[in-house]
C-alpha positions in Angstrom: 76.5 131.2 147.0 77.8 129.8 143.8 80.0 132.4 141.4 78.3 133.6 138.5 81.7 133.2 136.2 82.5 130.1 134.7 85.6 128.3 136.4 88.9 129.2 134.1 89.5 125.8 132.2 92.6 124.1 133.3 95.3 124.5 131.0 95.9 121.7 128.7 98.6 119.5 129.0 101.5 119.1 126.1 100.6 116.0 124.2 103.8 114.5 123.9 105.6 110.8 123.8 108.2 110.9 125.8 107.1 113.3 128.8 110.0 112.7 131.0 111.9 114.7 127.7 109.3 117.8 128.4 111.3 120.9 129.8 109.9 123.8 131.2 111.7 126.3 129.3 109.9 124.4 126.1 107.1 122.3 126.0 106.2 123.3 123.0 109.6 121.3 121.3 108.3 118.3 123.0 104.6 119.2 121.8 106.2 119.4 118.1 108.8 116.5 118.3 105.3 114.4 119.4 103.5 115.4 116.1 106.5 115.7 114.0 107.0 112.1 114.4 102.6 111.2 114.0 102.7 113.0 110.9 106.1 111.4 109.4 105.0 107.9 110.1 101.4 109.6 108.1 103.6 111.0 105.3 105.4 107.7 105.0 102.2 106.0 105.2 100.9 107.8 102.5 103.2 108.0 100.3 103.9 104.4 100.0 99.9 103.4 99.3 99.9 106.2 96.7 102.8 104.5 94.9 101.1 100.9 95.4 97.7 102.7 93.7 99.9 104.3 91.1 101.3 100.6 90.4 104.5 100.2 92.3 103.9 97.9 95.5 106.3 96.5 98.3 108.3 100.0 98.2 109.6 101.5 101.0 109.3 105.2 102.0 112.3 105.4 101.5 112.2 103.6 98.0 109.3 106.1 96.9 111.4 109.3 97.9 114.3 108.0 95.9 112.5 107.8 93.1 110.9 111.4 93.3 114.5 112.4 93.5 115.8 111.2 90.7 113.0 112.1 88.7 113.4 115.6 90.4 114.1 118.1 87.2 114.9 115.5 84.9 118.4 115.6 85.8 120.8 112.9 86.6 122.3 112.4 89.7 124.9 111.2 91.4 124.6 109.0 95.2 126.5 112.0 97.2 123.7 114.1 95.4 121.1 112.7 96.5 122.2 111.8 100.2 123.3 115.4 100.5 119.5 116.8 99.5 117.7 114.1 101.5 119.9 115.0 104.5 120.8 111.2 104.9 124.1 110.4 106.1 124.0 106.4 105.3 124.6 106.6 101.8 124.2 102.5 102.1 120.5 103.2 102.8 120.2 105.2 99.7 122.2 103.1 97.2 120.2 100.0 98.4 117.0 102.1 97.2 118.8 102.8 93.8 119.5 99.0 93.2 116.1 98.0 94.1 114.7 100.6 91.9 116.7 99.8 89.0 115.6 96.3 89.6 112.1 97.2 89.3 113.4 99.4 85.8 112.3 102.6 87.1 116.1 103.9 87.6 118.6 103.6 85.5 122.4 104.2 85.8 125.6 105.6 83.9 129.0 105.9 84.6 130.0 109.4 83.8 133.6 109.5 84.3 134.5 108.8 87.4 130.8 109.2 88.8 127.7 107.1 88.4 124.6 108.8 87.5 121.1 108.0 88.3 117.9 108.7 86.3 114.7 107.8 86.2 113.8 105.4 83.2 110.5 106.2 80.9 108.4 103.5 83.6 109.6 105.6 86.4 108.5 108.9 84.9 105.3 107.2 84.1 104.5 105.5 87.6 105.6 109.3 89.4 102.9 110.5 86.7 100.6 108.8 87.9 101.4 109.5 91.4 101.2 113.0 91.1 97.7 112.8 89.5 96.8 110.0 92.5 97.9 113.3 95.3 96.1 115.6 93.3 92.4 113.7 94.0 93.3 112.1 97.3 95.6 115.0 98.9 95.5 117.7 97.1 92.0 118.6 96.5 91.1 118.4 100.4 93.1 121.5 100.4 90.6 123.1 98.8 88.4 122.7 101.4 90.7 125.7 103.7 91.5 128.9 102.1 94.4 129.8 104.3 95.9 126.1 104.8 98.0 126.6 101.7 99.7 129.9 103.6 99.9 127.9 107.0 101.5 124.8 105.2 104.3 127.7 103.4 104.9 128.6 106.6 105.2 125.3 108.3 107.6 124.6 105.8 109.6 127.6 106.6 109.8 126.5 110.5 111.1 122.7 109.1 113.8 124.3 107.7 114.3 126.2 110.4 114.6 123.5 112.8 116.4 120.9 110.8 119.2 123.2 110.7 118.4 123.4 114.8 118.9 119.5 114.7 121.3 118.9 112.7 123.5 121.7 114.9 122.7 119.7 118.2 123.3 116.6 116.4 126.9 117.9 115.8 127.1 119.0 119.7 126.3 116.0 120.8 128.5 113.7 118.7 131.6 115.6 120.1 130.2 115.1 123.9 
């Protein structure tokens, strides 16, 4: 005679990339390393056809996060600066953004001293305007459509931080294996 309870489902497998990296004392890092890198290749997606609609094509992501940096605050700054914040250690990758940004005459730069300075030009400012209002319809407004996604995303960005500083700590393990 059959059993009148359901059969417990199966419990779902990780989704993951790499499963020979899955360890049972933490699936769940494989889990999140899995959709850490679906949503950065999104982000960068993203970001670089919102520039392109805002009126800057052929960027890179890259490209487009320099130039929210520099535009960050209205401040100048300097290379180190911004490879320190971005958490990049090839300050080549960077300063090759910077040149092809001040190609474009969205960056500008001036020696300070001993220091060059970077800034976004009155162009720049204008196409990140316009990239800002571009998120606001496309990105921003589906928010809207979830009252508590704002408080989840807060605290997604909290666990980032978290486990950047994880990473970069292993990263410095490793590297004196």
């Amino acid at each position: 005679m059959p059993s009148k309870h359901p059969a417990s489902p199966k419990p779902a497998s990780p989704i993951v990339s790499s499963a020979h990296l899955v360890s049972a004392d933490s699936a769940e890092m494989s889990e999140f390393e899995f959709g850490l890198i679906v949503a950065g290749n999104a982000f960068h997606r993203w970001i670089v056809h919102c520039m392109s609609a805002a009126g800057l094509k052929d960027l890179t992501p890259l490209d487009v996060l320099v130039l929210h940096h520099v535009t960050h605050r209205a401040r100048d700054k300097r290379l180190a600066d911004i490879c320190f914040i971005m958490n990049i250690e090839d300050t080549h990758l960077v300063n090759y953004a910077l040149k092809k940004l001040q190609g474009l005459g969205v960056v500008a730069s001036q020696k300070n001293g001993k220091d060059v300075t970077y800034a976004a030009t009155d162009s720049g400012r204008q196409f990140v305007q316009r990239y800002r209002e571009i998120r606001e319809n496309c990105l921003i407004d589906a928010l809207k459509a979830d009252d508590g996604l704002n408080r989840d995303i807060g605290e997604l960005a909290r666990l980032l931080r978290v486990l950047s500083g994880m990473y970069d700590q292993a990263a410095r393990a490793a590297a004196s294996l």
